[in-house]
C-alpha positions as CSV (number, residue, x, y, z in Angstrom):
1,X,-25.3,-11.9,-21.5
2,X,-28.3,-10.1,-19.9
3,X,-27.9,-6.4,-19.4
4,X,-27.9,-6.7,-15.6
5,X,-25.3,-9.1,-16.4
6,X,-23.5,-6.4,-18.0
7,X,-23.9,-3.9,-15.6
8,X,-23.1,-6.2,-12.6
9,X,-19.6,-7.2,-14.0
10,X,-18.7,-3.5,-15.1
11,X,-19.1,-2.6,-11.8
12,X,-17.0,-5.3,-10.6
13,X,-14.2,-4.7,-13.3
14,X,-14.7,-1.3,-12.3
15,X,-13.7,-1.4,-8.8
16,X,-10.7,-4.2,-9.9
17,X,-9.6,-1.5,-11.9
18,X,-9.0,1.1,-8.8
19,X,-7.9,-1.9,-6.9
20,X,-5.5,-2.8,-9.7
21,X,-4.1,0.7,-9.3
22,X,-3.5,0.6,-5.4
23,X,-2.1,-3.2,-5.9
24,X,0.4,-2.5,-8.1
25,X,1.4,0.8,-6.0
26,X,1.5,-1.1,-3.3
27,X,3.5,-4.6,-4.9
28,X,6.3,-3.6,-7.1
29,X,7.3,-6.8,-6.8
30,X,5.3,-9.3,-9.5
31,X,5.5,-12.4,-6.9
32,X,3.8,-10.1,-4.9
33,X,1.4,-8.2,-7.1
34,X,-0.1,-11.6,-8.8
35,X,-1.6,-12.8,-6.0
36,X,-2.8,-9.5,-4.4
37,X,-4.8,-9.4,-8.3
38,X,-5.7,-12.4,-8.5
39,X,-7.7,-12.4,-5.0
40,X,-9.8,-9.1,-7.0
41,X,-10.0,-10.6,-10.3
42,X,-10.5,-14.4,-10.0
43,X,-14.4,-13.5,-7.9
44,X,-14.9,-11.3,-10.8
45,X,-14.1,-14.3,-13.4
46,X,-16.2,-16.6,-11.0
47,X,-18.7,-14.5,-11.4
48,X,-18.6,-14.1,-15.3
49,X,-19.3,-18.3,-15.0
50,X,-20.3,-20.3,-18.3
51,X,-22.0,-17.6,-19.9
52,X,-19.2,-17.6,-23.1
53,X,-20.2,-13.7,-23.5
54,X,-19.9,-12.6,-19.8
55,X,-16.5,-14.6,-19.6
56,X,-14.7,-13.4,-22.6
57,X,-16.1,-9.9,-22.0
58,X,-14.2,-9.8,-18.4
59,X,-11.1,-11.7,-19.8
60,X,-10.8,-9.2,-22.3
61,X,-11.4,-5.8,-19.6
62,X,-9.2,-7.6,-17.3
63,X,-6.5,-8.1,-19.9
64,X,-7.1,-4.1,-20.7
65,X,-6.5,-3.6,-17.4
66,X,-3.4,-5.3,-17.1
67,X,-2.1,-3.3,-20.3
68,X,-3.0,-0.2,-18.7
69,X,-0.7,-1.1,-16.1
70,X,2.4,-2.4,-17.9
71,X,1.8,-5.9,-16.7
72,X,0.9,-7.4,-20.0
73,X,1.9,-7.4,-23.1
74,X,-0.7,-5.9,-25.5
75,X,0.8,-8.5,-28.0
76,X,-0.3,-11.3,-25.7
77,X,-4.3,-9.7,-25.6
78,X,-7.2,-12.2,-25.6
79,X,-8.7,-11.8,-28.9
């Protein structure tokens, strides 16, 4: 992964993570929250593409993410 790579999907994951926090304000309801994430998070994946680095570097920031928020299971973390 190149460092603008880097820097470009931070800032991404960065503003899924304010997003996250307003979604799941917003959606207390998981049928509801899912899809309000996924329409943040999935661009963000898109974006990570082949590149095996980039991928499992915003896999793993979105599962920390998803921790943060109580909708995952840190037992169930991408490792």
């Amino acid at each position: 992964m190149t460092p603008e790579t880097l820097t470009l999907l931070s800032g991404s994951l960065k503003a899924l993570e304010r997003h996250a926090v307003q979604i799941a304000l917003q959606h207390h309801d998981d049928a509801e929250f899912w899809p309000a994430f996924a329409c943040y998070a999935d661009p963000i994946v898109e974006q990570a593409g082949s590149d095996g680095d980039a991928h499992e570097f915003v896999c793993t920031q979105i599962d920390e993410i998803l921790i943060a928020l109580g909708k995952m299971d840190p037992a169930e973390r991408q490792t």
